[in-house]
ZALOZA-89182 format. One record per atom (N, C-alpha, C, CB): y, z, x. Coordinates in steps of 0.05 Angstrom, whole numbers, plus 5000, padded with zeros to 4 digits. Each point is the difference from the previous one (the first is absolute). Glycine has a CB too. Example, Ala and Ser with C-alpha at 12.3 -4.5 7.8 and 13.67 -1.06 7.14 Angstrom:
! ZALOZA-89182
488651565264
502450004982
502450005018
497750254962
504449615031
502450015016
502250144985
498749575024
***
This chain:
! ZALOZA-89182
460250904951
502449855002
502350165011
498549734961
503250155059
501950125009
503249964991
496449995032
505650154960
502249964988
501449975020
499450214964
502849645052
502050105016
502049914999
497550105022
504450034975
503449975005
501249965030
500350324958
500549485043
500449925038
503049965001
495349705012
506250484973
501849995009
502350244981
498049465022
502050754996
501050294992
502350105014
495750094990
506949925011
502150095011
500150385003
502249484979
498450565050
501250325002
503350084984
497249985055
502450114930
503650144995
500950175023
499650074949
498350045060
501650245020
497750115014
504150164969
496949915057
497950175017
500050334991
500749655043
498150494973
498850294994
501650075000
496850095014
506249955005
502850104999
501649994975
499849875043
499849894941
501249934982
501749775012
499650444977
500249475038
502249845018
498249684982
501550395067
500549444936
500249754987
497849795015
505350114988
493549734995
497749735026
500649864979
495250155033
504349774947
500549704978
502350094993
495649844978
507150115019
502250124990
500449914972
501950025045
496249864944
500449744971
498550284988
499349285012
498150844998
498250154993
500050254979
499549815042
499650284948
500050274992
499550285018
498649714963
503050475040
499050245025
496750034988
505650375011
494149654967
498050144989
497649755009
503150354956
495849455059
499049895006
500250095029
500149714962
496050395035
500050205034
497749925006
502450464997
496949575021
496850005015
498550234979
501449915063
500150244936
498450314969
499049884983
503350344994
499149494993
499949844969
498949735001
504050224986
495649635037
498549834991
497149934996
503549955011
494850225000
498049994992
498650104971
500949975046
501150294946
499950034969
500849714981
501650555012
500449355000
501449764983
497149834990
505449935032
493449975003
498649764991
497350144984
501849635045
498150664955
496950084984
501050044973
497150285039
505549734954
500850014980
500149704982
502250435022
497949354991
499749804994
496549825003
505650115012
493650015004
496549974996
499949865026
498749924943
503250115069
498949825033
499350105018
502349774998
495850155015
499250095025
499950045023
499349934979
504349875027
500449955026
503149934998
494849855015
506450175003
502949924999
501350005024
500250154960
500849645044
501749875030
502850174999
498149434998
502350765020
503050085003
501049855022
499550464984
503049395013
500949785010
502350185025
499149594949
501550655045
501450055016
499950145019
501249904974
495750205033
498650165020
501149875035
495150084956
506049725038
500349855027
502250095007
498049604994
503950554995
502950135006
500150205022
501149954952
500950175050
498750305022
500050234981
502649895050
499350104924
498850204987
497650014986
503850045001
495549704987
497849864984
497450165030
503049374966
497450585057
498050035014
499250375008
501449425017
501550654982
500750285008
497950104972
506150005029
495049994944
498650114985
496649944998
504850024982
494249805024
497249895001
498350165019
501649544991
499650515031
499450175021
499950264999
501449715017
499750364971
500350394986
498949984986
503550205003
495649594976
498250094981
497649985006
502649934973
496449905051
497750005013
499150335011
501349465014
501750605003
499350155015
499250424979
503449515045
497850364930
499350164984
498149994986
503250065005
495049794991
498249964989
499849874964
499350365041
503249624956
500549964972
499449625003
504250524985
494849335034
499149734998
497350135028
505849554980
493050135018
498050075014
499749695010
497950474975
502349525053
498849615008
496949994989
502949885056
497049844932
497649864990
497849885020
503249924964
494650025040
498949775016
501849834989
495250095009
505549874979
501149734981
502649944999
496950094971
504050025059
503249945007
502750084967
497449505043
501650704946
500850094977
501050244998
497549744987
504250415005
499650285005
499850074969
502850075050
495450174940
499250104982
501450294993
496049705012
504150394968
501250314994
497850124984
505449894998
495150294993
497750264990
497949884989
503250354987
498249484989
499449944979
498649625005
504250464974
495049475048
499649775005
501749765000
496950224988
505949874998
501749604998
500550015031
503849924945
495949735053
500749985027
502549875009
495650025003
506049995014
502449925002
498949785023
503550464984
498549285025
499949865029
502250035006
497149694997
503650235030
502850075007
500549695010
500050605015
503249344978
501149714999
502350035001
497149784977
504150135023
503849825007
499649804988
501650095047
502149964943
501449794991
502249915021
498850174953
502149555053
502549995009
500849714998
499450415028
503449544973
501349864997
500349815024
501450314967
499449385023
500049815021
501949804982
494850085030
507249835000
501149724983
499849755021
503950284967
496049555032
499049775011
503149744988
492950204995
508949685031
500149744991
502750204987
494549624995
505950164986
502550074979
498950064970
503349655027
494250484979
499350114974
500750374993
496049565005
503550484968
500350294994
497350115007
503549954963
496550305045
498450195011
496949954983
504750375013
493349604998
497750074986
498450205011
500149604984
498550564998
497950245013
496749865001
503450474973
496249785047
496449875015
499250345001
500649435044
496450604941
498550195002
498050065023
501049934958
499750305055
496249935017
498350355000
502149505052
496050434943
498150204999
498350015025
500049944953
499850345057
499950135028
496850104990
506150185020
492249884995
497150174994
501550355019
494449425003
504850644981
499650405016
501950015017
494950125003
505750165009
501250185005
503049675025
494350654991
502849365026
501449765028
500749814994
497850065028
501449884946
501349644996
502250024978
494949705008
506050614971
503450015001
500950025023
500550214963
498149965057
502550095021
500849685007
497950555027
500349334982
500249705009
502849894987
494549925003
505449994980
501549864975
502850235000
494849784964
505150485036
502650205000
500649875032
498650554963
500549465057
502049985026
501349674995
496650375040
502649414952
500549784993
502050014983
496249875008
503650234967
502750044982
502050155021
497450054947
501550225061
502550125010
501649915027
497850354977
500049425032
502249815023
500949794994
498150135030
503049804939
500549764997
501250044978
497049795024
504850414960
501150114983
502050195010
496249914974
506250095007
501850175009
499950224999
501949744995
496450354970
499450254999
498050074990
503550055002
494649985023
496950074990
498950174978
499949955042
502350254953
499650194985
499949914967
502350295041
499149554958
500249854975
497649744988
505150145015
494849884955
497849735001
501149744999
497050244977
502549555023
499449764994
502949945007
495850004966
504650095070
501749835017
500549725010
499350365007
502849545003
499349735000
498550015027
504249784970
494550055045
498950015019
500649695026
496750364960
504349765060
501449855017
497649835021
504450384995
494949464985
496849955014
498449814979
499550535025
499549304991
499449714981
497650104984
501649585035
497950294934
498250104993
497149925020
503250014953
497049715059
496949965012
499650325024
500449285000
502350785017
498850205014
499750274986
501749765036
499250294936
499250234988
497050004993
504650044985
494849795002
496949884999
498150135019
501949554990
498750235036
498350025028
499650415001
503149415035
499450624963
499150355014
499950104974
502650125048
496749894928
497550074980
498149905004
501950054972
497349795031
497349955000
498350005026
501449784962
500350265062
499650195024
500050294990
502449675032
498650354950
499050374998
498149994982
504450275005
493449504986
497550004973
500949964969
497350365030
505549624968
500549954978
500949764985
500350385012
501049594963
500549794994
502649904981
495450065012
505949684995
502849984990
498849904972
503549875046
499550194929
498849974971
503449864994
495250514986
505849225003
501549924998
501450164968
497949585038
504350574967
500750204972
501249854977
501150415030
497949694954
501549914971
501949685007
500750624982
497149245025
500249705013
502649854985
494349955009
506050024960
501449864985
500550064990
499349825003
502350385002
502950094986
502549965018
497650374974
504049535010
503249985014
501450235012
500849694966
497650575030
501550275010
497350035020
503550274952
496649645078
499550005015
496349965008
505350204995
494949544991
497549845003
499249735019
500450194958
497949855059
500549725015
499549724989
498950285033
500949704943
499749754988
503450004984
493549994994
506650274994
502850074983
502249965012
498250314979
502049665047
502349985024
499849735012
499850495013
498149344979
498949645010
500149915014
500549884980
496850395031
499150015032
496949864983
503050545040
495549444986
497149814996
498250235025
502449314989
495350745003
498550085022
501049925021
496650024978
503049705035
500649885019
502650125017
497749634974
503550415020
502350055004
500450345008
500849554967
498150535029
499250294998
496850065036
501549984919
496649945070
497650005013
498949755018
499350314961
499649675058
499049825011
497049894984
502850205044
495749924941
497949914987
500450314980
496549625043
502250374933
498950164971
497450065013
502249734954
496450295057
497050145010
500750364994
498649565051
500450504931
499650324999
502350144985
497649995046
504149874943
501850024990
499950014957
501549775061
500150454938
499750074972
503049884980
496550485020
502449554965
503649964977
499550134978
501649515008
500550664996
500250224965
502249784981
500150685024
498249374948
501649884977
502150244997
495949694973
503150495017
502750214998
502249984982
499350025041
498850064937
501850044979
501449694976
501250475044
498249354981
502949834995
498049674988
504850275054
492349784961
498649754997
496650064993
503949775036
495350154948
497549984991
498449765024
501950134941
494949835044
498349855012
500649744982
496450385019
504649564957
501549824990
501249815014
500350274975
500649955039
503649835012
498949945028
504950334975
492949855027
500149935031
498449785005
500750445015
497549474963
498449744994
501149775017
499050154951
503949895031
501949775006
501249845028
500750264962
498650015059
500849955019
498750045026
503050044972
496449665045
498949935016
499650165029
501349644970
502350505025
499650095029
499450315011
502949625003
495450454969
498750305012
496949855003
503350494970
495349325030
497949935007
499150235028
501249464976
496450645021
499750035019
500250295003
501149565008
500650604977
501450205004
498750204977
504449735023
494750564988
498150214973
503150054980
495050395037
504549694936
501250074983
499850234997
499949664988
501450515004
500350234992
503350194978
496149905052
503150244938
502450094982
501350245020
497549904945
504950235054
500550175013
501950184972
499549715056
501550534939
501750144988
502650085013
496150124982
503349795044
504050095017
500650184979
502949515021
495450734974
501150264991
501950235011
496349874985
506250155001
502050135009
500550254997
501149654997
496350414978
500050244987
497450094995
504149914983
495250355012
497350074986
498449874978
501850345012
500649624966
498649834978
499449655007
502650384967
498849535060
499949675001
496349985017
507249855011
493450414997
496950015020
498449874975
499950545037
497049274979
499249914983
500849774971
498750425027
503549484979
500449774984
499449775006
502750204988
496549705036
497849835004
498450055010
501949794998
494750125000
498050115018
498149745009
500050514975
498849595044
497649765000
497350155004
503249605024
494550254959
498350074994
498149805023
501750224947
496149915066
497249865002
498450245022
502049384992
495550444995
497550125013
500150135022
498149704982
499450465023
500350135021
500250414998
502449425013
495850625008
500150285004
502250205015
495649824997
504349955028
501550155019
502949994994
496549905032
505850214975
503050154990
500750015019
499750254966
503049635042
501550005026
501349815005
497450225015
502549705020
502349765008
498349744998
503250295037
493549754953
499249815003
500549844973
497050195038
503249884945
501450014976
502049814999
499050434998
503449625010
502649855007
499249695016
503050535006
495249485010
498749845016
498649794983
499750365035
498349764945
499449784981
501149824981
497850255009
504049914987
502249954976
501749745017
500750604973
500049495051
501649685008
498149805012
504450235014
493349804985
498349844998
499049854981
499850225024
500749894958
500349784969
497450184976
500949335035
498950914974
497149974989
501050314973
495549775063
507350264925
500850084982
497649904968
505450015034
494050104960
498049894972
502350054980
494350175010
507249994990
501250064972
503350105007
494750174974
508449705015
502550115010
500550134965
502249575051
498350694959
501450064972
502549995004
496950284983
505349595003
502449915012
501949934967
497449755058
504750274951
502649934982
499949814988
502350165024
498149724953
500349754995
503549835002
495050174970
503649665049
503050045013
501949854991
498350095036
501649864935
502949884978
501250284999
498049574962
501050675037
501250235004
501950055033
495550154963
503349765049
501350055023
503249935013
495249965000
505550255022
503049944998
501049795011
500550414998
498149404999
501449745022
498249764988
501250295054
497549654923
498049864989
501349814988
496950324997
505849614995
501049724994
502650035016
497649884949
502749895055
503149895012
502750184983
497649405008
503750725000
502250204994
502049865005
498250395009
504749524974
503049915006
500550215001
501349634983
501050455043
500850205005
502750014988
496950035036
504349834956
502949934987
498650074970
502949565035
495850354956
499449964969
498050204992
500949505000
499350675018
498050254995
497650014985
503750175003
494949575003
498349904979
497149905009
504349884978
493450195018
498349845011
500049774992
498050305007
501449485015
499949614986
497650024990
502549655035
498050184941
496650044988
500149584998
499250694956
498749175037
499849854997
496549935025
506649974976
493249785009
496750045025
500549995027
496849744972
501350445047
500350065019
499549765016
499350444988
501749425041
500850225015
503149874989
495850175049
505750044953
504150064993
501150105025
500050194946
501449735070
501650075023
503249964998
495849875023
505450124955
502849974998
500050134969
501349535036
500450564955
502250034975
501049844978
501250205031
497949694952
499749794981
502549904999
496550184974
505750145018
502949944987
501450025024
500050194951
499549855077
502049855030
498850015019
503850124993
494749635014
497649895035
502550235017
497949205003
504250894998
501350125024
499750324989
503749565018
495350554976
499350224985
498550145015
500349824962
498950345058
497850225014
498350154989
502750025023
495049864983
497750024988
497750225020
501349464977
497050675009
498050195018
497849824991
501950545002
496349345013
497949864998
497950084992
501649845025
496650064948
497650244988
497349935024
501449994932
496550205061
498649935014
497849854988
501850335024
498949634943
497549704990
501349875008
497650024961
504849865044
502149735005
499349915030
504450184967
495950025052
499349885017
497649945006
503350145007
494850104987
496549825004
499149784987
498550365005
502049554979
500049794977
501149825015
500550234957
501349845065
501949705010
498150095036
507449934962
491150225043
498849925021
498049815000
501250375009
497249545017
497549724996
498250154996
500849615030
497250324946
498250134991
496349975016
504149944955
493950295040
498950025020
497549675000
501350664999
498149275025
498149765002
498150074998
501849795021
497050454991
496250094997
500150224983
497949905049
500450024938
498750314977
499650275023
496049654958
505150635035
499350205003
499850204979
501249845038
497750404975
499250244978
502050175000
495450015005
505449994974
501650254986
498950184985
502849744999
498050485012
499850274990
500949904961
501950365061
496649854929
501450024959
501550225005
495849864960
505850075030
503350134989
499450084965
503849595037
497050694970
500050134977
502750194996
494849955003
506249954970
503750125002
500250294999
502149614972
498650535039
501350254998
502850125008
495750025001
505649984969
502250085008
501850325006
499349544979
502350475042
500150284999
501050124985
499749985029
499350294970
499950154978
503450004982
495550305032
506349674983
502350044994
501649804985
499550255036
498349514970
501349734969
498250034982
501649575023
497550584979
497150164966
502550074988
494450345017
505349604952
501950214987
499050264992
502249654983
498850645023
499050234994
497950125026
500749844945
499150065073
498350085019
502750255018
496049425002
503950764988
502050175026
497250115004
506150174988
495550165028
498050115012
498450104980
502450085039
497850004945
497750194981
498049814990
503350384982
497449405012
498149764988
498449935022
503249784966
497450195062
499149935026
498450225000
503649755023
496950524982
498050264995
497449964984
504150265001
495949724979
498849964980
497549735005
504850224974
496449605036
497849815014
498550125016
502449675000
498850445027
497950135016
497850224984
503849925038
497450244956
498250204982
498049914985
503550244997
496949504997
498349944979
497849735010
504250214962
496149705058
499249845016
498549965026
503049974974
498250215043
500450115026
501849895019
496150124993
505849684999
501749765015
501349864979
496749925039
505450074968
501849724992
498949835003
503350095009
495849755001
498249744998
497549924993
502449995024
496850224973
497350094976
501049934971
498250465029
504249694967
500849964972
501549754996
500250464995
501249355023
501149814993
497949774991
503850185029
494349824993
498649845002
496649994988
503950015035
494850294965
497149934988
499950164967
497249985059
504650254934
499750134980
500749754981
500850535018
497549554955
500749854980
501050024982
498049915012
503549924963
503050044988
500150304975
500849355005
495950664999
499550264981
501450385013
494549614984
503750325048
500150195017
503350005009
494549945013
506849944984
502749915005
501250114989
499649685008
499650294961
502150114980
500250304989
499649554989
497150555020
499250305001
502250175019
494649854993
506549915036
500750115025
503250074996
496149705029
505050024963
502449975004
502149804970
497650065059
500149964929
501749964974
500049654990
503350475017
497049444961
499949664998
501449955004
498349894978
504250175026
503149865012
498949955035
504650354961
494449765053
500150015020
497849835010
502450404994
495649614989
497249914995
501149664999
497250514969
503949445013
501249784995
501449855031
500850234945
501049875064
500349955028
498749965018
502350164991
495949985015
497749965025
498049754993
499950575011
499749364956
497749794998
501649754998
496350294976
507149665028
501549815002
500150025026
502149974960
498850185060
499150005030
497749835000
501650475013
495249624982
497649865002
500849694992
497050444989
504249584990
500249645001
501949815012
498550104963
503450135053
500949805021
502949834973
493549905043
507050324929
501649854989
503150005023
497150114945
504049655046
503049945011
501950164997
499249624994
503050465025
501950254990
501749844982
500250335042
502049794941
501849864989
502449935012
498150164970
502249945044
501649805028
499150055030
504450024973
495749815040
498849985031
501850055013
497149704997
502250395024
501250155024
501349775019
496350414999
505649695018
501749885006
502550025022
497949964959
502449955062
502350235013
500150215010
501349854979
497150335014
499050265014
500150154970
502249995060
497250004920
499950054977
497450004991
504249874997
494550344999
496349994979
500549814968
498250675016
500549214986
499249894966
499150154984
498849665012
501850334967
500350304974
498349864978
505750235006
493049984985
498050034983
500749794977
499050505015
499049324974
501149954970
497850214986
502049415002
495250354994
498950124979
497750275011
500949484970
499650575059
498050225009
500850254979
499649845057
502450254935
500550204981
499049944968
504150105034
495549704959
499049984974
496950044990
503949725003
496450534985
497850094988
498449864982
502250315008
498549454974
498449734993
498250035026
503849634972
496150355046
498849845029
498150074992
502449985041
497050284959
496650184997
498649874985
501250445000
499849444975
497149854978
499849835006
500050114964
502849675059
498349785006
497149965019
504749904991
495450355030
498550025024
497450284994
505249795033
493950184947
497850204985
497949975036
500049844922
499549905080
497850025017
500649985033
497649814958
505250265048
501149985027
499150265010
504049694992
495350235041
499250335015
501849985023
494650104991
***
């Protein structure tokens, strides 16, 4: 089984000089391959390899030997993780707000491909996830003229999603043929049940990790030997077996937000206005609006969704408790996910123990996210939890 994270942000090139500016410096071409083995994955999409520094550093590390090209349009380091190289960038269409589009390049020629494209159609190549002066159908065409493939980003969220901004494929692409959509953070296989117009389109989880510890907060699991770009290739093909992913009442944009009343609207979904004033400015959740999209006509296969939340809405998970997993596991996601509540509590204690088997059940936070705000723990901290879930793994 293969783990992969398809979607990994640069903080900074070899210089120290800036590529994700949102980023952490300490997120490098060095550190991310420790990140994702630290997390148990096997593979991980750096989204910003398409930059000129993203590409400058990819290239020196080739040329130093500290990566190595794959048959498998992948590049590998000492220790086997394999990285792909991809871009992020920005597009606005019409009188809508900006939405982002992923695309994944195979080996060394098909970043360069995808880097001369960004860097002739961006103001500043050097930077990531520019806007891009260039329709999404012809960004498309010359990816997939260079063998790779477009992945629609963190689709439905209001902070720069093409459904979250109430755009429609259509509107975007001339046909969905080969085309992917990351939930990202913000949407489950639940939610995406609901809605008709990713038919057609592979699923997959992404982590838009900004930092070392976000590496690995979503993964996708399935079959298979081979490790690389062919990898990314399957995955928007629909053929994900397993998303380990957020449960996204946690997430920062998961119910309708009054922005006057500083309040998430609660009441049954879908809610698009402010109870106490219809003239009130609202951030749109992303169950509200899928819930109010046309739901799908033909049965398809969905990947199982299994919740994992990052480490940082655990209560008590800093770094030494995080340590302590690996050591005792060989991965963070070894321990979240297959150790059992005994081996848990040998690891990291029943308070903590207690948390991770309320993760497994996918319990509800005690308030939901909202506005650009995470949903906060209710009962993941209560140590009761443990005797209810004797037989949870």
């Amino acid at each position: 089984m293969i783990l992969c994270d398809t979607h990994i942000h640069l903080g900074a090139g070899r210089q120290g000089l800036p590529i994700k500016v949102s980023a952490s410096r300490n997120l490098t071409l060095e550190t991310i391959p420790r990140a994702l083995r630290r997390h148990g994955a096997d593979l991980g999409a750096v989204v910003d390899l398409g930059t000129a520094r993203g590409l400058d550093d990819l290239e020196t590390a080739l040329a130093a030997g500290t990566l190595a090209e794959t048959a498998d349009g992948g590049f590998a380091d000492g220790a086997g993780t394999v990285i792909v190289g991809a871009l992020e960038a920005e597009f606005r269409l019409m009188d809508s707000g900006p939405f982002h589009l992923l695309a994944y390049a195979p080996g060394l020629d098909g970043v360069r491909q995808i880097a001369r494209v960004y860097r002739e159609s961006v103001k500043n190549p050097s930077l990531s996830t520019q806007r891009m002066y260039l329709a999404p159908e012809d960004f498309r065409r010359s990816v997939e003229g260079a063998g790779g493939i477009v992945v629609v980003a963190h689709a439905f969220t209001p902070h720069r999603g093409l459904f979250g901004v109430g755009l429609t494929l259509a509107d975007a692409f001339s046909d969905r043929k080969g085309l992917g959509l990351e939930l990202g953070l913000s949407a489950d296989v639940e939610i995406a049940r609901h809605v008709g117009a990713i038919a057609g389109l592979g699923l997959m989880g992404g982590s838009d990790a900004h930092g070392p510890d976000t590496v690995g907060r979503e993964l996708n699991a399935l079959g298979g030997a081979t490790c690389g770009f062919s990898t990314l290739r399957r995955l928007a093909a629909g053929e994900a077996e397993t998303i380990y992913g957020m449960n996204p009442a946690f997430g920062k944009y998961h119910r309708t937000f009054c922005l006057v009343c500083d309040a998430v609207v609660t009441g049954e979904p879908p809610q698009f206005g402010c109870p106490a004033d219809p003239a009130h400015r609202v951030v749109t959740g992303v169950l509200d609006r899928a819930l109010s999209m046309a739901p799908p006509t033909e049965p398809r296969r969905y990947p199982a969704y299994v919740y994992q939340l990052p480490l940082g809405l655990l209560p008590g998970f800093g770094p030494a408790a995080r340590a302590r997993l690996v050591e005792a596991f060989g991965s963070i996601h070894r321990g979240l996910h297959d150790a059992t509540a005994d081996e848990l509590v040998a690891a990291v204690g029943s308070k903590r123990t207690s948390a991770v088997l309320a993760m497994r059940r996918g319990e509800p936070p005690g308030a939901v996210g909202g506005g650009g705000r995470w949903g906060k723990s209710g009962r993941l901290h209560d140590p009761a939890a443990q005797g209810r879930s004797r037989s949870a793994r």
